[in-house]
PAKE-733436 format. One record per residue: residue in one letter; x, y, z of N, C-alpha, C, O in turn. Coordinates in steps of 0.2 Angstrom, whole numbers, plus 5000, padded with zeros to 4 digits. Layout:
// PAKE-733436
AXYZXYZXYZXYZ;...
//
This chain:
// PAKE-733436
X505549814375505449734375505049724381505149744387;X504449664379504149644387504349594389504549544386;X504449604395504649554400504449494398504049494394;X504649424400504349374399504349344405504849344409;X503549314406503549284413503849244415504249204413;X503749244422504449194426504549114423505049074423;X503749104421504049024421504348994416504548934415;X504449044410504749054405505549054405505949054401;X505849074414506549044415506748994415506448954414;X507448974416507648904416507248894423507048934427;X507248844424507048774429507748794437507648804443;X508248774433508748764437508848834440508648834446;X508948894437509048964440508648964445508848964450;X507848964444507348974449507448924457507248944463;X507648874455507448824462508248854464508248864470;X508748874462509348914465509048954467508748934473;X508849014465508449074467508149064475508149104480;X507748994474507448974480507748954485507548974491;X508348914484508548884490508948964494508848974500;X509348984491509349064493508949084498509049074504;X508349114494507949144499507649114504507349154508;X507549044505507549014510507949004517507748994523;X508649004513509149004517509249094522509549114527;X508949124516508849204522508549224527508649244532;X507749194524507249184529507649134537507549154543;X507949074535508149034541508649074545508749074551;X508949124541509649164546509249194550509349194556;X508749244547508349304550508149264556508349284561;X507649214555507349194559507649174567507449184573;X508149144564508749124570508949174573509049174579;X509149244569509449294574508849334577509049374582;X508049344576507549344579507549314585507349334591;X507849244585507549184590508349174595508549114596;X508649224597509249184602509149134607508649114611;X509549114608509549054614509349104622509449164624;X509049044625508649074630509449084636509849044636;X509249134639509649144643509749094649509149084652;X510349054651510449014657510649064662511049114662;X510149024669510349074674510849014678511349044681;X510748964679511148904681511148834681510548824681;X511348794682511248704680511248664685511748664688;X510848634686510748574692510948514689510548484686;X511548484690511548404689511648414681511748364678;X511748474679511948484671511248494668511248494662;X510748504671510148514669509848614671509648644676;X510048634662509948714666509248744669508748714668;X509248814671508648864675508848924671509248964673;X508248914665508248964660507749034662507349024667;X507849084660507649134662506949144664506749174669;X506549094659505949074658505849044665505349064668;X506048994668505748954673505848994678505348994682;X506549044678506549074686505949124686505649124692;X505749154679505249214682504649184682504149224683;X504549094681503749094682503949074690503349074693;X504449044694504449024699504349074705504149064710;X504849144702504849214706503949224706503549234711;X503749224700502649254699502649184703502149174700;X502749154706502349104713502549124718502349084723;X502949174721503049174728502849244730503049294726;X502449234735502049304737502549334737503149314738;X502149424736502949494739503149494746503749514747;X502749474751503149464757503649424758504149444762;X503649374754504149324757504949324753505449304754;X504649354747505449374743505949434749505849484751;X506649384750507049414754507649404752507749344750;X507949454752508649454749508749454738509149434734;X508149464737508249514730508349424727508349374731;X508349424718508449404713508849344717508549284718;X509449354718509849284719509649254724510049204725;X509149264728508949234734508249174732507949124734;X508149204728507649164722507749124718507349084716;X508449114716509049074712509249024716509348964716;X509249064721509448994726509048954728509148894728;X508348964731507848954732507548914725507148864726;X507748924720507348884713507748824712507648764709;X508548844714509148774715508848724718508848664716;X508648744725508648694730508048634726508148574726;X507248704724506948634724507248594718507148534719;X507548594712507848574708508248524711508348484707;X508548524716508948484718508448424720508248384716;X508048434726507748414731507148354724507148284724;X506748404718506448354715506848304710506548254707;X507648314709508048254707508048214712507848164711;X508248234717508348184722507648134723507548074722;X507248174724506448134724506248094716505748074715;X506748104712506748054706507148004709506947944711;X507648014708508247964713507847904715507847854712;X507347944721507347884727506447864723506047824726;X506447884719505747834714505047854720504647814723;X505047914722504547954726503747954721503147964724;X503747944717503247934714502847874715502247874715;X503247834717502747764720503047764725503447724726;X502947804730502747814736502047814738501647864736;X502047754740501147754743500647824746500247854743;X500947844753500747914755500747974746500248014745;X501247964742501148024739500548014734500048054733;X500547944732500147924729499347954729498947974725;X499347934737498547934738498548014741497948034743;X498948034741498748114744498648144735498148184734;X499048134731498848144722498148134722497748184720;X498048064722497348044720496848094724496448134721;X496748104731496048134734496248204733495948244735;X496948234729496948304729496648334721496348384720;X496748264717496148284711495648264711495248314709;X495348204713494648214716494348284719494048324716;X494648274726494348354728494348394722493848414720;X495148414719495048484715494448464708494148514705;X494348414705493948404700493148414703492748444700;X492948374710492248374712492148464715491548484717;X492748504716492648564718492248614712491748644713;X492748594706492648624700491848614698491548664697;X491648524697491048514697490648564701490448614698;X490548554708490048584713489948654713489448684715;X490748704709490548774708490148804703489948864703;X490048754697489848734691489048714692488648754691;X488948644695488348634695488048684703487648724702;X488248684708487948684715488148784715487648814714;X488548794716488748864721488748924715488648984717;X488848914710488748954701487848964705487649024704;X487548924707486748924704486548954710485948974709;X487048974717486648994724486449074722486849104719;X485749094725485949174728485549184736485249154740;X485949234735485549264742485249334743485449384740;X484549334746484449404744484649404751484849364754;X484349504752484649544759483949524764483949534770;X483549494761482749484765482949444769482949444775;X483149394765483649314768484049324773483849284778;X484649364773485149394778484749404784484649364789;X484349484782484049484790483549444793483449444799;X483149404787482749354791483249294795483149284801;X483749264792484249234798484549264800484849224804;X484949334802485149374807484549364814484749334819;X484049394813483449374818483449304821483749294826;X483049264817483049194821483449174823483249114825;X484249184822484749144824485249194830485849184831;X484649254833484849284836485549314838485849324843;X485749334833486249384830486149444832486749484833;X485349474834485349544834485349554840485249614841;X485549534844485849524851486549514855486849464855;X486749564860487349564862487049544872486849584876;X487349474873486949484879487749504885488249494882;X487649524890487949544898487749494902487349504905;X488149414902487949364906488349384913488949414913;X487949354919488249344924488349254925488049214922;X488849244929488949174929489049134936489549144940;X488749094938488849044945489448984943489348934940;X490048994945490348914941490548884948490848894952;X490248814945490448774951490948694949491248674944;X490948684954491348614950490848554948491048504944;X490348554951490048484951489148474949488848484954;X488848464945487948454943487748454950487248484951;X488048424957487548424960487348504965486848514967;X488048534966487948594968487548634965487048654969;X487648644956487448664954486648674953486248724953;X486548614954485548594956485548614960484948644959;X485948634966485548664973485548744969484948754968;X485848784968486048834966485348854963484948884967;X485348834957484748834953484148834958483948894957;X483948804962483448764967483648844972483048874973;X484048854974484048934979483648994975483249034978;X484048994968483749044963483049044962482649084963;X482948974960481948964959481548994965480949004965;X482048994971481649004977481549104979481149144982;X482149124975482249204976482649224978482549274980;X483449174979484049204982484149234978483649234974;X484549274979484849324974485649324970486249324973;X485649324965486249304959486849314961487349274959;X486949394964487249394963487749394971488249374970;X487549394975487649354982487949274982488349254985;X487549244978487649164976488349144974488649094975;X488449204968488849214964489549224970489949174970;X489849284973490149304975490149234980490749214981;X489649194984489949144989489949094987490149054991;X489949064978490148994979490548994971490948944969;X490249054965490549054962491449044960491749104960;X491948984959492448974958492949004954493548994954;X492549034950492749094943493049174949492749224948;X493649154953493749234957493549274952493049294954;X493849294945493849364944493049394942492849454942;X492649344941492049384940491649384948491349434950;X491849314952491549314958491449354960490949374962;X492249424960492249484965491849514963491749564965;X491249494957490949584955490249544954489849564950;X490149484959489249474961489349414953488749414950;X489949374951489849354944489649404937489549374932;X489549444938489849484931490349474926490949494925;X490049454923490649454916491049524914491649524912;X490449584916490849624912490849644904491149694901;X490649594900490749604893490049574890489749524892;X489949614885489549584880489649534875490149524871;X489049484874489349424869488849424864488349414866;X489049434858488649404851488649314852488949284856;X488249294847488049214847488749184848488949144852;X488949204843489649174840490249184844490749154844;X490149224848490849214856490449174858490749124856;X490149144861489649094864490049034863490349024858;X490048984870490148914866489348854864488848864867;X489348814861488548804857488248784863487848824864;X488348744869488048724873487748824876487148834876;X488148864877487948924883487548954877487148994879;X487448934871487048974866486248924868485748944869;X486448874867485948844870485248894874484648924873;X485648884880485448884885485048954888484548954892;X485649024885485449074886485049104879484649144881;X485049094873485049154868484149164869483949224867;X483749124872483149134870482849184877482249204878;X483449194882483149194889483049284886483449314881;X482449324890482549374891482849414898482949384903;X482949494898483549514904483249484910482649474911;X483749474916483349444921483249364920483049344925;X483349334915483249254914483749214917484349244917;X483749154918484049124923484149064919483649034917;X484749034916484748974912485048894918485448894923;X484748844914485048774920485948804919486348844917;X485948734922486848724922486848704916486548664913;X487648754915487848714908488548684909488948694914;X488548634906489348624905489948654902490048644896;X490348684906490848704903491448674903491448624906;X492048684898492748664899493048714898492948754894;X493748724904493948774905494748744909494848714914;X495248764902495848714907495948634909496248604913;X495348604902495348544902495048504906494848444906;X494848554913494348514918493648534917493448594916;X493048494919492448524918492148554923492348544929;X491648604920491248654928490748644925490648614920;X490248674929489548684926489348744929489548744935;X489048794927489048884924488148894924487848864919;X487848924929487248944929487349004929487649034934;X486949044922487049114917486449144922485949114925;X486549204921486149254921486149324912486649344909;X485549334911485749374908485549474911485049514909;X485849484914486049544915485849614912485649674914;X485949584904485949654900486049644893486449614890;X485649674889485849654881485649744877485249784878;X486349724871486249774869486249764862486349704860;X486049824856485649784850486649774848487149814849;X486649694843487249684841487049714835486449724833;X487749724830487349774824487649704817488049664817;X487149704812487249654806487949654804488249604804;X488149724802488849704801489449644804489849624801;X489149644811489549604815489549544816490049524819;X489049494811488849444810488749404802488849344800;X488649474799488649474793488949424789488649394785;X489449414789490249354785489949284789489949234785;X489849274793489649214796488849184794488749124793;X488449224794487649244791487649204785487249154783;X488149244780488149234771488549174771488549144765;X489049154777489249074774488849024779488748964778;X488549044784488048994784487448974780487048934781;X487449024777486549024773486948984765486648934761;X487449014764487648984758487748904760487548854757;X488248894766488248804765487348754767487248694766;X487048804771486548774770486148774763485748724763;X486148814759485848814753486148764747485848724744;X486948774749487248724744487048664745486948624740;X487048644753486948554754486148554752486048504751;X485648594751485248584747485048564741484648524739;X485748614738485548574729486148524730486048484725;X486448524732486948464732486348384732486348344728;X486048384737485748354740485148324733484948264731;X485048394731484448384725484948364719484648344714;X485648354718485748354712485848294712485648254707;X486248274720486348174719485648144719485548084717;X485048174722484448134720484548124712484648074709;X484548184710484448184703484848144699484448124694;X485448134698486048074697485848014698486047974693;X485647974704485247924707484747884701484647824698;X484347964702483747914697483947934691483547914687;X484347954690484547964680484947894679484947874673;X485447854683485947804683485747764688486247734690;X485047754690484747704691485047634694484847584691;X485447634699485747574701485547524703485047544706;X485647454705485247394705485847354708486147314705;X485947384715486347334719486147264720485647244721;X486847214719486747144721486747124728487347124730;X486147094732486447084741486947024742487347014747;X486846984736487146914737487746924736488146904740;X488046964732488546994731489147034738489647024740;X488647074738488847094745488947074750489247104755;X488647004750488746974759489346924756489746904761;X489446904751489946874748490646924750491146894752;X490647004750491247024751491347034759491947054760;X490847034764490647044769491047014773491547024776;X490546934768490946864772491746834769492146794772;X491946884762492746834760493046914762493646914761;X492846964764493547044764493747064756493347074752;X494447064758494847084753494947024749494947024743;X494946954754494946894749494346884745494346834742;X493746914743493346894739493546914732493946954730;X493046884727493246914721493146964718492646994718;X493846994715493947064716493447094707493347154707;X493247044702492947064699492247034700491947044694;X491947014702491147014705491047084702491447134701;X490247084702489847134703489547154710489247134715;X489647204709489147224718488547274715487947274718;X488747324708488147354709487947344698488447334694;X487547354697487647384692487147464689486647494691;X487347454685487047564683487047554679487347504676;X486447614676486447624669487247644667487647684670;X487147604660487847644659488647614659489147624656;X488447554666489247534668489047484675488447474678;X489647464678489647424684489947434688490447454687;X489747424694490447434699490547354703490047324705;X491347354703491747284706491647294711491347344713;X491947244715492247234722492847284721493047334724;X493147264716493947294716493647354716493747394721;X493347384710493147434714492847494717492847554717;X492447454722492147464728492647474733492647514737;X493147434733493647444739494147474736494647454739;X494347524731494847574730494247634731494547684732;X493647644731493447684732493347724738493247784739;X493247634742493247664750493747684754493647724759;X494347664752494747674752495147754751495347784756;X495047774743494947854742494547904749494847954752;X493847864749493347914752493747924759494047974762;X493747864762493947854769494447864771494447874777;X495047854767495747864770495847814773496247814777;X495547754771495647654776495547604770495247614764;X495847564772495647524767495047474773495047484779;X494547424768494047404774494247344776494347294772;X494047344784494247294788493647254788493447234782;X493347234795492947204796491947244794491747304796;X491747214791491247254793490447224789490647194784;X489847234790489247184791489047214784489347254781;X488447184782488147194776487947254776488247294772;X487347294780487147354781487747404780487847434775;X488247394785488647464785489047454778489047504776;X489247404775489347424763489047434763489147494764;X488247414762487747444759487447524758487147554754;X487647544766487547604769488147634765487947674761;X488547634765489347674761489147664754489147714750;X488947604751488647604746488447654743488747684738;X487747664747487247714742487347784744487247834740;X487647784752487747844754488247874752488347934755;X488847854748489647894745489947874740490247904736;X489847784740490147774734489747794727489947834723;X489347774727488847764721488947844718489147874713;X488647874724488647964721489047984720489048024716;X489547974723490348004720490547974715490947994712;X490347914713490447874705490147894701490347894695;X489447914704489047954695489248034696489248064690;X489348074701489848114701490448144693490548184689;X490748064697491448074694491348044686491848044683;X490848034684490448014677490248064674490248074668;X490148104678489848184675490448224673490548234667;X490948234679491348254677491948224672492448254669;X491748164671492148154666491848164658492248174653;X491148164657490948174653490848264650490648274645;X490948294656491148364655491648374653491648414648;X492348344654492948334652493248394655493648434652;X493148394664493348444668494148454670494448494672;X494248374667495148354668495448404662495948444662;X495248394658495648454654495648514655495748554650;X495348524660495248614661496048624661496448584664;X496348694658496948704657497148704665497548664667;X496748774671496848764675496948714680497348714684;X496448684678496548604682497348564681497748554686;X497348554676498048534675498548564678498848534683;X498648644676499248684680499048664686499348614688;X498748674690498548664698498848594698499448604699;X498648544697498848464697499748464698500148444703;X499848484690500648484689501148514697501648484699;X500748584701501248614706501048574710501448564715;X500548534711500448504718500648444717500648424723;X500948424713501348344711502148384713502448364718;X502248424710502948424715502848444721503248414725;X502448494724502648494730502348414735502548404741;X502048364732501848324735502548264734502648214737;X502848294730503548244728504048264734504448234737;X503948334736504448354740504248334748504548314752;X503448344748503248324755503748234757504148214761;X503348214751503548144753504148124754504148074757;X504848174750505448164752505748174760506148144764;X505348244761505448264768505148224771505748214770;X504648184774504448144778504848064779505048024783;X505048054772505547994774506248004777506547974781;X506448064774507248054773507348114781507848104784;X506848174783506948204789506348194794506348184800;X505948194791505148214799505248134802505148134808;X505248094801505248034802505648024810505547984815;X506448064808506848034814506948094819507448094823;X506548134818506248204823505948164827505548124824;X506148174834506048174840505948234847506248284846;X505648234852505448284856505548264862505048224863;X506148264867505748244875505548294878505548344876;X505248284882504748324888505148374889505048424885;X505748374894506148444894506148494890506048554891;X506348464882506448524876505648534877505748594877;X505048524877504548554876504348594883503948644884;X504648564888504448614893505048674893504748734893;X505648674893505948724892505748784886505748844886;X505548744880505148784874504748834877504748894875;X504348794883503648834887503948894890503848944888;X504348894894504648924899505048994895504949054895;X505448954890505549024885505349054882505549114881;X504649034879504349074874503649074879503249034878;X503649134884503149144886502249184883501649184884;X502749214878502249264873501849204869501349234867;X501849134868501749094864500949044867500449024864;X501249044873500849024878500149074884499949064889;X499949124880499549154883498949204880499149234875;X498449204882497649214880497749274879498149314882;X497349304875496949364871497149424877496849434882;X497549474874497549524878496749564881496249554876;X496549594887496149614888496549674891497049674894;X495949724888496249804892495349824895494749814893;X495549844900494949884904495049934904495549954906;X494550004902494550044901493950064906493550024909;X493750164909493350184911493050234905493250274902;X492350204904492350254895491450284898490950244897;X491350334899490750374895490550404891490750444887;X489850374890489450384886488950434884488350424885;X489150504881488750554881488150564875488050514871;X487850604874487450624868487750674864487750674858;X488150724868488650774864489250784864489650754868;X489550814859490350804859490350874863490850864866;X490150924866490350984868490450954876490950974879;X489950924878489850874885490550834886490950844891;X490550774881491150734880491750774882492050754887;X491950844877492650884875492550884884492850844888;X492150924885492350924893492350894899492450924904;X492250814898492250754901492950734900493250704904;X493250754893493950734894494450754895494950734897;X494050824895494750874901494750864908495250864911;X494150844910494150834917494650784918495050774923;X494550734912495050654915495750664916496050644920;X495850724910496550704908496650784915497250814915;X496350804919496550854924496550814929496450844934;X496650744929496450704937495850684937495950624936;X495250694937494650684939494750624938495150594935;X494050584943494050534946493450494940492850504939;X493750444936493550424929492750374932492150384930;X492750324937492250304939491850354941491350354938;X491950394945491150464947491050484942490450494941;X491450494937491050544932490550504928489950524926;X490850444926490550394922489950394928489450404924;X489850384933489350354936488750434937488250424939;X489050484934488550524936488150544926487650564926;X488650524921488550564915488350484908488050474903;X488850434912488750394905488050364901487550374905;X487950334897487150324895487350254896486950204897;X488050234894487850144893487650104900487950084905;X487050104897486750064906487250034905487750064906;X487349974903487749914904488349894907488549834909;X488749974909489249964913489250024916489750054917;X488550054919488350114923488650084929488950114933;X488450014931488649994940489149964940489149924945;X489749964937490349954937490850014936491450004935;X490350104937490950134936491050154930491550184928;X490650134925490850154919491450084917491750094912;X491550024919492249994917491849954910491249934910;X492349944906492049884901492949864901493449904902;X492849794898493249764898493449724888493249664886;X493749764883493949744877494449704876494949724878;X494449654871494849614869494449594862493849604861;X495049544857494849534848493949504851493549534848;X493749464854493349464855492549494854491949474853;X492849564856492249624857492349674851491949724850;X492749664849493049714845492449724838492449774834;X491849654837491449694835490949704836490549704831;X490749714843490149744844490549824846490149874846;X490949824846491449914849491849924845492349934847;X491649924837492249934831492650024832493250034830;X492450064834492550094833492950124841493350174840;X492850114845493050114852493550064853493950094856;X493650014851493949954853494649994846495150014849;X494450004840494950054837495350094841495850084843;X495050134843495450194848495850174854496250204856;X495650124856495950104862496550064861497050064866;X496750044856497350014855497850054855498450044857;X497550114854498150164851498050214856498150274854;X497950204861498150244871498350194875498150144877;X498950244877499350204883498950184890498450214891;X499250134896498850134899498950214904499450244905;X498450224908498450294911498350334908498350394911;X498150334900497950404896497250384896496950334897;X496950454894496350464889496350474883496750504880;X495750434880495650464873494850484872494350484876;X494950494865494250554862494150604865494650624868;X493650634864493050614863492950584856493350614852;X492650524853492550494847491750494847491350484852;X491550504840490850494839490750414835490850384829;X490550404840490150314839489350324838488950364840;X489050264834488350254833487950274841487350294841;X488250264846488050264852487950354855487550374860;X488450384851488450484854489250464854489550424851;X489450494859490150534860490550504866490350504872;X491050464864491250444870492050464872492350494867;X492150454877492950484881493050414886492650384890;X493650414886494050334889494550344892495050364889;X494650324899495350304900495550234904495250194908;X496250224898496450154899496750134908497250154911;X496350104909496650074917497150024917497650024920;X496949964911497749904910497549874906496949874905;X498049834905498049804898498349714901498849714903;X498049654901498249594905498349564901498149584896;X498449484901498749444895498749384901499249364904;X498249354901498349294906498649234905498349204901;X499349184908499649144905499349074904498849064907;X499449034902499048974898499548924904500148914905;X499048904908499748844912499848794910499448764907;X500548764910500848714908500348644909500248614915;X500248634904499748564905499948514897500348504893;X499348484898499148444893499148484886499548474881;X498748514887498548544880499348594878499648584873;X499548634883500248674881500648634881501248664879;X500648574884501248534881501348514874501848514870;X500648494873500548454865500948524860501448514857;X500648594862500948634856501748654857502048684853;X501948634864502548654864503148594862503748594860;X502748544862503048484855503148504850503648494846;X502548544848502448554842502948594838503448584834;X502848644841503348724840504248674843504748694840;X504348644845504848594845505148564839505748584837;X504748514836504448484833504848504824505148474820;X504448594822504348594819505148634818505448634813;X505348684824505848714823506648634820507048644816;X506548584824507048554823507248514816507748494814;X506448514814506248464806506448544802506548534796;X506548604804506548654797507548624798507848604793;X507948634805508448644804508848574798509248574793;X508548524802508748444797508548454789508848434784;X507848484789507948504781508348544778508648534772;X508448614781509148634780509848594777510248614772;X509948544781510648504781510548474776511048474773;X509848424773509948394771510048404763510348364759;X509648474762509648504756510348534754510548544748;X510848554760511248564759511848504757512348504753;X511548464760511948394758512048374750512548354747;X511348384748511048374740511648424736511848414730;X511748464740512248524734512948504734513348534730;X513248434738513848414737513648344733514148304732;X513048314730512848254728512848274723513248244720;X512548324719512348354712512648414710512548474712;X512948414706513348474704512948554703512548554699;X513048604705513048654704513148704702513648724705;X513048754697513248804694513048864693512848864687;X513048924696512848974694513149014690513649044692;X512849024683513249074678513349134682512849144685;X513749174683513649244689513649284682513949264677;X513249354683513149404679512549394677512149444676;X512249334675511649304673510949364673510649394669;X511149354680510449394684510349464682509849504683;X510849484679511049554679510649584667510549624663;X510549514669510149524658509649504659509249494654;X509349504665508649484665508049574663507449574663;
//
């Protein structure tokens, strides 16, 4: 017998048939899809498996301490802390508000400018060493230094020198800097551009050895001096040393180029036809003029008064006060306008919906909901007197003090078999200055005995010496080590760390470090407080199914 096809069954049997197999498909699927595991509930509101492991994937590996549960409690609190910042209606908190708006701004015009502007930059190596060169980089100079207190000593000084005093005599009798005075103003160290400050770069970078630069002004300890350089001595600084500094100055010089080229380009594509009448009108009524006037209009669209002044607002961080036709005008063409056909690009790009962008957006909205909680409800009623900040200073003296320098006696050979045997002699007694003075090559610290003096400062013009030296005690030798220079051997004389005095500037930061210790402990309490306001519960075992 043949079969007879299906539709030849009854009606009613088949849609049975159906609802059946339907209903298997929905069990299967259900015991495929279990409920998500709860790790615990805030306020009756749970922290499903899913939430805690994408919050654990945000916290660097260093800073996870005390394992899984210590993350749970950490993912509580902010769960507490952003109910509460619903509670207190933090979203229309002015501050958060406006920190939201320029953090997408920024992140949308970032996006843009890596797209249009920093995507489009290059650099070749020719470029590198042609601005390593003229921005004198390839130089490490050995200044000596006259410091005095006042321009007009200083004039004399200069005026002795032009006549053929001699530097370093000058130096030793009126120089105010003791520790270099003792040694004729000698610095003792070498400086690339970039240790310099802009004024001393000024002044010295173009002199050759033996040049003599005017007074400069220094600050030093909040009071001013004025500092007539010599340069002593210069030795080749190496590219590498400068290199990271080179490639982001050529690059933001490059970018404000096409930056520069793109808003011209925007300008005349959206051809603006500001109104003056308009503008003296908001000149002359402020904020009470009318807020829908035109001030500009463009291809394309217009811009109000209303806003013109939400923008200035954005850009500047103020809303505007008093001010003359010129300076709108000037803000006008020079920020509003291009940041307006700007943000027309990017809207037309539809950079807001970058997935990325959004997730960025989303985490910075709560941590901006939490900033804003903690500035009303704790930073606000933090306070600091003088005592606790001077006490601070007094206790935490490691906090308050300048760049370790270590001085060493190091020679400089041509040979490691020379070297081996220069450092037996040290570590048998021998007297580290004579030897240096009879064998080392580094002119540069030949008339001091062989001493140089390193700190993070020098560490790259001496990467590999300034290496070794950290790791010898003081009174030992090390190497012989083979550096670009030949073969050197060292022994550490000391190691100093000069104290920062209690002043002005070390008060501000010992407020600070005050400040910031006493706002962590109130937010402590205050989150704590939150866990007797809203219910808590941690499933226990939870963590143990993950």
């Amino acid at each position: 017998m043949r079969p007879r096809p299906l539709s030849q069954y009854s009606p009613v049997w088949s849609e049975a048939v159906l609802r059946f197999c339907l209903l298997v498909i929905v069990a299967l699927g259900c015991a495929q899809e279990p409920e998500e595991l709860v790790l615990a509930r805030v306020g009756g509101e749970p922290i499903t498996a899913s939430e805690f492991r994408e919050f654990d994937a945000r916290i660097p590996a260093g800073m996870k301490e005390g394992g899984r549960r210590q993350v749970l409690e950490s993912l509580i609190d902010k769960k507490l802390l952003l109910r509460e910042a619903d509670a207190a209606n933090m979203a229309e908190d002015s501050w958060f508000k406006g920190e939201l708006a320029r953090f997408k701004r920024a992140r949308l015009m970032a996006l843009y400018m890596e797209r249009e502007v920093v995507a489009k930059i290059e650099l070749t190596p020719e470029e590198i060493e042609r601005y390593y060169r003229e921005s004198g980089r390839h130089r490490a100079l050995r200044l000596g230094g006259i410091m005095v207190e006042s321009l007009e000593e200083a004039g004399a000084i200069t005026d002795q020198l032009a006549a053929g005093a001699d530097f370093h005599e000058l130096a030793s009798e009126h120089s105010v800097h003791e520790r270099t005075a003792a040694r004729g103003g000698d610095t003792g160290i070498y400086q690339m551009r970039d240790q310099m400050s802009a004024e001393t770069v000024e002044q010295v970078l173009g002199l050759a050895i033996g040049g003599v630069s005017a007074p400069v002004r220094e600050v030093f300890g909040h009071e001013d001096f004025y500092v007539i350089y010599k340069v002593l001595d210069e030795i080749p600084a190496p590219l590498s040393a400068s290199e990271q500094i080179i490639v982001e100055e050529l690059t933001v010089q490059k970018r404000e180029e096409r930056r520069q080229a793109l808003s011209d380009s925007l300008v005349q594509a959206y051809a603006p036809m500001p109104r003056p009448a308009a503008i003296q009108r908001l000149v002359e009524n402020g904020v009470m003029a009318d807020q829908a006037e035109v001030l500009c209009a463009y291809r394309g669209g217009e811009l109000t008064v209303s806003g013109f002044l939400a923008a200035y607002e954005l850009l500047t961080g103020r809303s505007l006060q008093t001010a003359d036709s010129a300076h709108v005008a000037e803000v006008l063409h020079r920020r509003v306008l291009p940041d307006l056909f700007v943000s027309a690009e990017i809207e037309a790009a539809g950079l807001a919906e970058d997935e990325l962008f959004k997730e960025t957006v989303a985490v910075k909205n709560e941590e901006l909901l939490l900033s804003a909680l903690r500035r009303r409800e704790v930073d606000q009623y933090v306070s600091v007197t003088e005592e606790e900040a001077r006490d601070f200073y007094d206790a935490h003296p490691e906090k308050f003090a300048r760049p370790e320098v270590t001085t060493i006696v190091e020679i400089l050979v041509a040979s490691d078999s020379l070297a081996q045997r220069l450092g037996d002699e040290l570590r048998a007694g021998g007297d580290a200055a004579a030897l240096a003075q009879r064998h080392t090559r580094r002119e540069g610290s030949l008339h001091h005995g062989g001493q140089m003096e390193l700190n993070a400062y020098t560490q790259g013009l001496f990467p590999i010496l300034s290496a070794a030296v950290r790791d010898v005690a003081i009174g030992e030798v090390g190497g012989p080590l083979k550096t670009e220079q030949g073969y050197s051997v060292f022994k550490v004389l000391e190691r100093t760390s000069e104290q920062i005095p209690y002043n002005a500037e070390s008060q501000r930061r010992a407020r600070a470090y005050v400040r910031i210790d006493k706002s962590k402990r109130d937010y402590v309490r205050f989150v704590r407080n939150l866990r007797n306001k809203y219910p808590v519960e941690i499933v226990e075992g939870s963590l143990g199914k993950l």
